[in-house]
MILOMI-940339 format. One line per 4 residues: number of its first residue (from 1); for each residue z negated, y, x negated of C-alpha. Coordinates in nm, 4 decimals. Layout:
<recs>
NUM	Z:Y:X; ...
</recs>
This chain:
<recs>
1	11.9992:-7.4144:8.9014; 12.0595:-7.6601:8.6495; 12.3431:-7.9140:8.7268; 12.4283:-7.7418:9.0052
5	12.7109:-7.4458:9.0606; 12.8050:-7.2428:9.3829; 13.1717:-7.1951:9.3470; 13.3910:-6.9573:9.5829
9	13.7152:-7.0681:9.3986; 13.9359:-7.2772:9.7071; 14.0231:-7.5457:9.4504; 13.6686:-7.6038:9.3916
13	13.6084:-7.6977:9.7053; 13.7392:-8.0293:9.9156; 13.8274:-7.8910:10.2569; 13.8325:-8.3059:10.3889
17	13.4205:-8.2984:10.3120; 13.3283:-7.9854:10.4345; 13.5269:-8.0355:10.7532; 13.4143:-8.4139:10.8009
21	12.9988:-8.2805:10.7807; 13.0639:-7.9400:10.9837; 13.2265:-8.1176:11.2643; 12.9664:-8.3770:11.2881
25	12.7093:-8.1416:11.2500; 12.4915:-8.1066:11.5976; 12.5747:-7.7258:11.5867; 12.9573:-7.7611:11.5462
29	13.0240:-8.1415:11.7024; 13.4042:-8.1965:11.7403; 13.4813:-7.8218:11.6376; 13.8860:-7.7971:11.5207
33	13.9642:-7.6649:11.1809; 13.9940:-7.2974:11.2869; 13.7023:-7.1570:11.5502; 13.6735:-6.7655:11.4708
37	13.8099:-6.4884:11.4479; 13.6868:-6.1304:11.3979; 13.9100:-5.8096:11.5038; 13.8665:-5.5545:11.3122
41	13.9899:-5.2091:11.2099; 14.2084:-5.1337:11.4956; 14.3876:-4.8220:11.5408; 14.6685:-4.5961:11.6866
45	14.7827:-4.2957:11.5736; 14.6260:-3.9371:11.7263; 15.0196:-3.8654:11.7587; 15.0725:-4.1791:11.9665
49	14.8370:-4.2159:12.1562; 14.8403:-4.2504:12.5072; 15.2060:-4.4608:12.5364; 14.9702:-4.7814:12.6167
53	15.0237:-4.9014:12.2494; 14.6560:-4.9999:12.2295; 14.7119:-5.2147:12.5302; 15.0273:-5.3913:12.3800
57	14.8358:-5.4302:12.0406; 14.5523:-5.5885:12.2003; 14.7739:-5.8262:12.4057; 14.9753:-5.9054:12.1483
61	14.6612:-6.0042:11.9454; 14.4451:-6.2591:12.1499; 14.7773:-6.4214:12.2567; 14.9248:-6.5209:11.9308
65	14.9883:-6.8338:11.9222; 14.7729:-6.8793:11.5681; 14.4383:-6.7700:11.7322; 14.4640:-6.9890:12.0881
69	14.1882:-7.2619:12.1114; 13.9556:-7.0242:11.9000; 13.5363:-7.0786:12.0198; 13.4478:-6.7036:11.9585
73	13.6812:-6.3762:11.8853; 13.4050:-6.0841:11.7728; 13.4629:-5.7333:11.7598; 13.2423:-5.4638:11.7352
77	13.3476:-5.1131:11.8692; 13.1740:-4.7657:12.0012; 13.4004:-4.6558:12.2413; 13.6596:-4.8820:12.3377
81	13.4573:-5.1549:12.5923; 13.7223:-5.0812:12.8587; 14.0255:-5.1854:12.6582; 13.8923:-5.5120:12.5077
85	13.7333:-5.5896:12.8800; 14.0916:-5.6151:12.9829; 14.1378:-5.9314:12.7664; 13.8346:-6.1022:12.7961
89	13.6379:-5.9149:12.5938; 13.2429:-5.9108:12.6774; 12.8881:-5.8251:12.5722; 12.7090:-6.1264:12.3492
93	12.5690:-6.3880:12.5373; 12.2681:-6.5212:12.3588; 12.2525:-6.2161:12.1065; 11.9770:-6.3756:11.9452
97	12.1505:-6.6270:11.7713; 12.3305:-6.4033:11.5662; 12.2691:-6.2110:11.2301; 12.3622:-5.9693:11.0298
101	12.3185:-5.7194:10.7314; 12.4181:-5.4062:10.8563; 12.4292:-5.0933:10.6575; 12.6270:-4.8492:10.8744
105	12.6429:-4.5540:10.6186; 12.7592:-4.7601:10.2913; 13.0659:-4.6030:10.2751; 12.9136:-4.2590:10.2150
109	12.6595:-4.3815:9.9924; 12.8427:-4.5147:9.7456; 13.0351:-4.1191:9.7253; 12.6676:-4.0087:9.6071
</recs>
């Protein structure tokens, strides 16, 4: 639009203004500077499975010292509900304020 510009680049961007509006905002009031954090892409080796690395991973994850204080930690997984249940993982409460584009089979799309 004309004499406007959407700009991704970090130095376009004055962190002091967007912080100052979000945290006065009525959906974030008082929020800190870092709220969320999605967990993603976790794995263990087929050949090591089974030694409780999963467990140690996990642990080691939602208590670093970088993501305490956080409002939400997301993850989305198939098979695994047990494990993340174990560290406070649980099912969405109010699902139905959350969106998302989802395209499950993109990866083997874009092979075709």
């Amino acid at each position: 639009m004309k004499g406007y510009r959407i700009s991704t680049n970090h130095e376009d961007l004055d962190f002091e203004v967007i912080y100052q509006f979000i945290s006065q905002s009525y959906w974030a009031m008082g929020i800190p500077r870092a709220t969320f954090a999605y967990l993603a892409d976790v794995f263990v080796v087929e050949a090591h499975r089974g030694k409780g690395l999963s467990k140690w991973l996990v642990e080691s994850i939602v208590s670093h010292p970088d993501l305490q204080g956080l409002r939400r930690m997301v993850l989305a997984t198939r098979d695994a509900h047990g494990l993340y249940a174990q560290y406070g993982f649980k099912g969405i409460e109010n699902p139905e304020i959350l969106m998302q584009i989802w395209q499950p089979d993109i990866y083997s799309e874009q092979k075709a």
